[in-house]
N, CA, C and O of each residue as an XYZ file, in Angstrom:
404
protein
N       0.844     -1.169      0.000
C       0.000      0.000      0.000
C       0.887      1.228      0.000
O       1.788      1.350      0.830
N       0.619      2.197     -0.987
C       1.961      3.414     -1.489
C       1.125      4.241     -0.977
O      -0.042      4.073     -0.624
N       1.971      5.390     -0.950
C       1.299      6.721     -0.889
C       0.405      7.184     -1.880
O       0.775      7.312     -3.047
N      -0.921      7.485     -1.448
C      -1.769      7.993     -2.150
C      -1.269      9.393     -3.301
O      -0.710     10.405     -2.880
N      -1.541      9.210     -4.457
C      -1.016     10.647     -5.706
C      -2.100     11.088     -5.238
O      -3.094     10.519     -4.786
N      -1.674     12.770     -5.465
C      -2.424     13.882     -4.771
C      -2.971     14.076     -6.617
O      -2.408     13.373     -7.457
N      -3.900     14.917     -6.979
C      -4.321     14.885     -8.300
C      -4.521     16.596     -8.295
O      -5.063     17.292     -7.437
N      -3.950     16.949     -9.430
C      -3.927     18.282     -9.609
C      -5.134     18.644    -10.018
O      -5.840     17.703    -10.382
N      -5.906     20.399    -10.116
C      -6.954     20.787    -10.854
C      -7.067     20.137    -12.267
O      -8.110     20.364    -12.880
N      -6.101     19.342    -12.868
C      -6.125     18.871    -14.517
C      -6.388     17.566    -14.620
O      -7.020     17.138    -15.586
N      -5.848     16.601    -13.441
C      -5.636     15.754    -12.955
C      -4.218     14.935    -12.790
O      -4.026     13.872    -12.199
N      -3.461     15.613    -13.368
C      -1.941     15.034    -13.126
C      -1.753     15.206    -11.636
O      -2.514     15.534    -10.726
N      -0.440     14.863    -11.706
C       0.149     14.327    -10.425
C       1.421     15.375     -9.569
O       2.622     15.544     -9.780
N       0.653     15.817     -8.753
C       1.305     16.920     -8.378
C       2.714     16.226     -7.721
O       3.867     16.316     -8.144
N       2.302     15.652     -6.780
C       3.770     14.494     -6.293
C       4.645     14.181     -6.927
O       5.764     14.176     -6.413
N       4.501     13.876     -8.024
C       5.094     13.916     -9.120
C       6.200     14.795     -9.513
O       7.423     14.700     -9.610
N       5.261     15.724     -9.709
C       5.864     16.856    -10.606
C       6.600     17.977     -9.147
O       7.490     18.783     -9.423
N       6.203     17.879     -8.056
C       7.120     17.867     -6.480
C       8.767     17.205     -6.424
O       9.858     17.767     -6.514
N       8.518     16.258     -6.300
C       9.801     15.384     -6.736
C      10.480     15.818     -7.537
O      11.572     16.344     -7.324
N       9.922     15.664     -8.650
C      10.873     16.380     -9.698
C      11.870     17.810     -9.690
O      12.993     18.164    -10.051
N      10.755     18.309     -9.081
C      11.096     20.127     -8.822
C      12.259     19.914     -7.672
O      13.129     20.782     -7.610
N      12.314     18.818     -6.774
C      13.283     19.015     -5.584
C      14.417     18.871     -6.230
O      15.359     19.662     -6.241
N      14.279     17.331     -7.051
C      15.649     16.956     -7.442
C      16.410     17.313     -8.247
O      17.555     16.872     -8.359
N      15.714     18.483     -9.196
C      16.210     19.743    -10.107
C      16.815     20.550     -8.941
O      18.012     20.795     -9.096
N      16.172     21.088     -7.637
C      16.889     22.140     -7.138
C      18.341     21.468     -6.224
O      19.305     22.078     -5.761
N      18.037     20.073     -6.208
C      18.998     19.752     -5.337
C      20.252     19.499     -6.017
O      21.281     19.326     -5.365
N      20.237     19.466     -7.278
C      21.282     19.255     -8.381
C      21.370     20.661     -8.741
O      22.447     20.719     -9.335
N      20.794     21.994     -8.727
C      21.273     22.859     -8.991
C      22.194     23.757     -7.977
O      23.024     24.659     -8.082
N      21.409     22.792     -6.659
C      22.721     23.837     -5.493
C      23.938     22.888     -5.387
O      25.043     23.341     -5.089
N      23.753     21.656     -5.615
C      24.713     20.605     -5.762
C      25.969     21.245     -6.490
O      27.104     21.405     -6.041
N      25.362     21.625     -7.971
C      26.362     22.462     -9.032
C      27.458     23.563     -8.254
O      28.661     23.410     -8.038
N      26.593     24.682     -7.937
C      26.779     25.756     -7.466
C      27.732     25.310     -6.307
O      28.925     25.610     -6.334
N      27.284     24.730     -5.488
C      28.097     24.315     -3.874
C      29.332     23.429     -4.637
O      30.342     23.536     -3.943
N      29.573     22.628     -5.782
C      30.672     21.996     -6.569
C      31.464     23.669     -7.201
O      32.606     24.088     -7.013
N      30.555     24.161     -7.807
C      31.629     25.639     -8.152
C      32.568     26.440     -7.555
O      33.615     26.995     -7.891
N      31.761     26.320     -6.387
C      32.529     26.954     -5.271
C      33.623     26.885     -4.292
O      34.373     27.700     -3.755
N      33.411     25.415     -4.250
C      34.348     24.673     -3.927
C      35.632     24.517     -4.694
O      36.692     24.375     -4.085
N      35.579     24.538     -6.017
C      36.867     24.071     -6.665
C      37.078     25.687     -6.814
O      38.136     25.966     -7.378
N      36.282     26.804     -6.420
C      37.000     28.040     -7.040
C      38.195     28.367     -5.698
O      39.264     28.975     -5.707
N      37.302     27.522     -4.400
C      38.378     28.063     -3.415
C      39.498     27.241     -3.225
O      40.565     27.651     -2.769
N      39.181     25.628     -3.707
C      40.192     24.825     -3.621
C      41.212     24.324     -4.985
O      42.322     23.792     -4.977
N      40.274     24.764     -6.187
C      40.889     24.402     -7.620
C      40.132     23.333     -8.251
O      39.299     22.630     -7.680
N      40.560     23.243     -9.747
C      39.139     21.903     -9.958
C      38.536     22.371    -10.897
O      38.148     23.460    -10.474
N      38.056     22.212    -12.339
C      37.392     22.403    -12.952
C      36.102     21.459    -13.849
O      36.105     20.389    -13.241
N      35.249     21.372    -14.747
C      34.374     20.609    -15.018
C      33.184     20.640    -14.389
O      33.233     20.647    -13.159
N      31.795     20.667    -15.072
C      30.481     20.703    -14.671
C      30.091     19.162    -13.693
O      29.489     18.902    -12.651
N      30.901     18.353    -14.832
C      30.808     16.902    -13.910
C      31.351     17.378    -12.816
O      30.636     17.974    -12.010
N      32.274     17.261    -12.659
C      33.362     17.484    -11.164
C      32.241     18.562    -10.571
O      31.201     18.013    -10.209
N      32.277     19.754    -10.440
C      31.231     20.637     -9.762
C      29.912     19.807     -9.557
O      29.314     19.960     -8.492
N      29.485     19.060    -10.367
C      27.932     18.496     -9.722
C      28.227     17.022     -8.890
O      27.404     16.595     -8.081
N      29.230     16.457     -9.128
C      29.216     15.250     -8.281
C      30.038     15.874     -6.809
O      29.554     15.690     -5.693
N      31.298     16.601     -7.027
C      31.708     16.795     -5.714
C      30.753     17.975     -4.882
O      30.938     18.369     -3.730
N      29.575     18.446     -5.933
C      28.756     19.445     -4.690
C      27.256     18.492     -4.306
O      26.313     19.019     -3.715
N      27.244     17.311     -4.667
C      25.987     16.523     -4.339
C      26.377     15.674     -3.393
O      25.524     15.156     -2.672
N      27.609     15.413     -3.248
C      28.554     14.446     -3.101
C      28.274     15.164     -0.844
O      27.567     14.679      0.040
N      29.261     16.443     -0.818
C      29.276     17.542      0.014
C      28.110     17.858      0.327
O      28.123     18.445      1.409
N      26.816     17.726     -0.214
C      25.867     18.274      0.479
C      25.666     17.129      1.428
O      25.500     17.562      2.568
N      25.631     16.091      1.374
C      25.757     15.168      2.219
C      26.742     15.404      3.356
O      26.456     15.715      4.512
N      27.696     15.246      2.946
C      28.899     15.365      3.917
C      28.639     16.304      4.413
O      28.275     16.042      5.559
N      28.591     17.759      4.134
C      28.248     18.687      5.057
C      26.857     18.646      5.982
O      26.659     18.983      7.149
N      26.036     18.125      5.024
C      24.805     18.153      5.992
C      24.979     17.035      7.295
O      24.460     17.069      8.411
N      25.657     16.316      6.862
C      26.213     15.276      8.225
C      26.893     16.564      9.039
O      26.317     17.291      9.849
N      27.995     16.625      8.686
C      28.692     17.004      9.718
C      28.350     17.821     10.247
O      28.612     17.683     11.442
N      27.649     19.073      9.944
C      26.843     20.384     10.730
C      25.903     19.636     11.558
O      25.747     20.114     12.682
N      25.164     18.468     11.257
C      24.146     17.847     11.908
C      24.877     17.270     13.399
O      24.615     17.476     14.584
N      25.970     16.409     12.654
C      26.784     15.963     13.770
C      27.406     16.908     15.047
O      27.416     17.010     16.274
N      27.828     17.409     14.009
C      29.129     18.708     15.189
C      27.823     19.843     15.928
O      28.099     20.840     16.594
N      26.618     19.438     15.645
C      25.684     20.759     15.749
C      25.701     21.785     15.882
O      25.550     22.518     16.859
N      25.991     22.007     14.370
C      26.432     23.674     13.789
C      25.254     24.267     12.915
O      25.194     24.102     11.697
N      24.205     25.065     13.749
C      23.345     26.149     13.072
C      23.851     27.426     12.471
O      24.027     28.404     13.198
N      24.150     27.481     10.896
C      24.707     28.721     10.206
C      23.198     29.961     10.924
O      21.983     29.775     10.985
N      23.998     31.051     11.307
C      23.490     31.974     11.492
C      22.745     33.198     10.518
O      22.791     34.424     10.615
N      21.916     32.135      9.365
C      21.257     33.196      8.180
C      20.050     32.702      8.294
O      19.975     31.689      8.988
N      19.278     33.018      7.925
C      17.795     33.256      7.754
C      17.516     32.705      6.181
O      16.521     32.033      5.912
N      18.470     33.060      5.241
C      17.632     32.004      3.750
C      18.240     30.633      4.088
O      19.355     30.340      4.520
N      17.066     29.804      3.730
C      17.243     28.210      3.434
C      18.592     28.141      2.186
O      19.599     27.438      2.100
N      18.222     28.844      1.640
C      18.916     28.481      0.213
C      20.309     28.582      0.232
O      21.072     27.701     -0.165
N      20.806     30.228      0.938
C      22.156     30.142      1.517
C      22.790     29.650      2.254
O      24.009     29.718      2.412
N      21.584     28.774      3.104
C      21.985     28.234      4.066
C      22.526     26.536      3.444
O      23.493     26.006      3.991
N      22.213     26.230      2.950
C      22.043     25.008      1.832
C      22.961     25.175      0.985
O      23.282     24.085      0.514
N      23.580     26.073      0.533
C      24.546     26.315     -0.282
C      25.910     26.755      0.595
O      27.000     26.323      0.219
N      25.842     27.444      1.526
C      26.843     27.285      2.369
C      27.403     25.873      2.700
O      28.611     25.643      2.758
N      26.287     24.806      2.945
C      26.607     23.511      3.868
C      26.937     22.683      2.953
O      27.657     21.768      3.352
N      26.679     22.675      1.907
C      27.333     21.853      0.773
C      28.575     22.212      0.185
O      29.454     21.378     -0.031
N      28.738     24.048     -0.223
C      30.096     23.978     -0.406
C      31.462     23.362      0.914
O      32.512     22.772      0.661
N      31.077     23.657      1.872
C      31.912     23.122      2.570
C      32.011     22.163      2.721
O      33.151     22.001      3.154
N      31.318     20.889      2.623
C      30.803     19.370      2.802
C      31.677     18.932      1.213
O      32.288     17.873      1.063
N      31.548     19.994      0.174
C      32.324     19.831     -1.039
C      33.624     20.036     -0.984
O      34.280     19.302     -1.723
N      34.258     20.861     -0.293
C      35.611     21.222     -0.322
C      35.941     19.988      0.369
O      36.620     19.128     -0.192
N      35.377     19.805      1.890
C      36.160     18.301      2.290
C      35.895     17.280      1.562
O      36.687     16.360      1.762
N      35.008     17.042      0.708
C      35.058     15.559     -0.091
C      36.393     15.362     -1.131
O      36.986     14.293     -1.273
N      36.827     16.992     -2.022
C      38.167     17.511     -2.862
C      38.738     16.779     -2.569
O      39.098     15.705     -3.052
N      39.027     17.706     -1.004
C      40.587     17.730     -0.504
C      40.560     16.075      0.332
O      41.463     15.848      1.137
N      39.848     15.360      0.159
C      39.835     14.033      0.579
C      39.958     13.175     -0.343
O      40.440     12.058     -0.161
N      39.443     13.699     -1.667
C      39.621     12.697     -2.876
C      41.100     12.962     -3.456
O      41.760     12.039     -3.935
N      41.643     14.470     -3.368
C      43.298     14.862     -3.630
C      44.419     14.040     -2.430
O      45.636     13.954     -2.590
N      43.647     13.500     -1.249
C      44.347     13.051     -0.516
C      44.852     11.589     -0.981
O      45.950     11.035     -1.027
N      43.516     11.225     -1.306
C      43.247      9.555     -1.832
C      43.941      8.961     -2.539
O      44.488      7.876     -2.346
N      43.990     10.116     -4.048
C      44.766     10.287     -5.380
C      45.957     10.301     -5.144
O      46.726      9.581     -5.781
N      46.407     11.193     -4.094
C      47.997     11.847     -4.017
C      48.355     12.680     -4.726
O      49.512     12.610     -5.142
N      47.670     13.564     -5.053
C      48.004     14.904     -5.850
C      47.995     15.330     -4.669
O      48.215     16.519     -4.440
């Protein structure tokens, strides 16, 4: 027994089309939080920027969760993009460790 689809005024599937919309934004701060990261640590490529900032949003969202660290801003979004670039820079400088560069 699944979760009931919510049905739009047309009748499509709003749940649906929800999902979708997250995992577009979560790959677009993913990008951005990967940009940022290699601008402060080095690193170039859209691949590289979207896997090491999807990669970091994890890692950061652990570790702020863990270490219980509330960034002191008020937007979600900066706030979300803050915690991933940094969660991105340590995944880098952990994968440059790995490598041996």
């Amino acid at each position: 027994m699944g979760i009931p689809e919510r049905q739009g005024g047309e009748g499509g599937s709003i749940l649906r089309d929800d999902t979708m919309r997250h995992v577009i934004v979560f790959l677009v701060i993913g990008a951005i939080a990967g940009w940022l990261a290699s601008w402060i640590v080095g690193g170039d490529g859209l691949l590289t920027y979207l896997l090491s900032g999807v990669i970091g949003s994890f890692v950061g969202g652990y570790l702020f969760s863990l270490l219980k660290i509330r960034l002191p801003v008020s937007n979600i979004w900066l706030s979300q993009i803050i915690t991933s670039t940094v969660g991105a820079i340590i995944v880098v400088l952990i994968a440059r460790l790995i490598a041996g560069h």
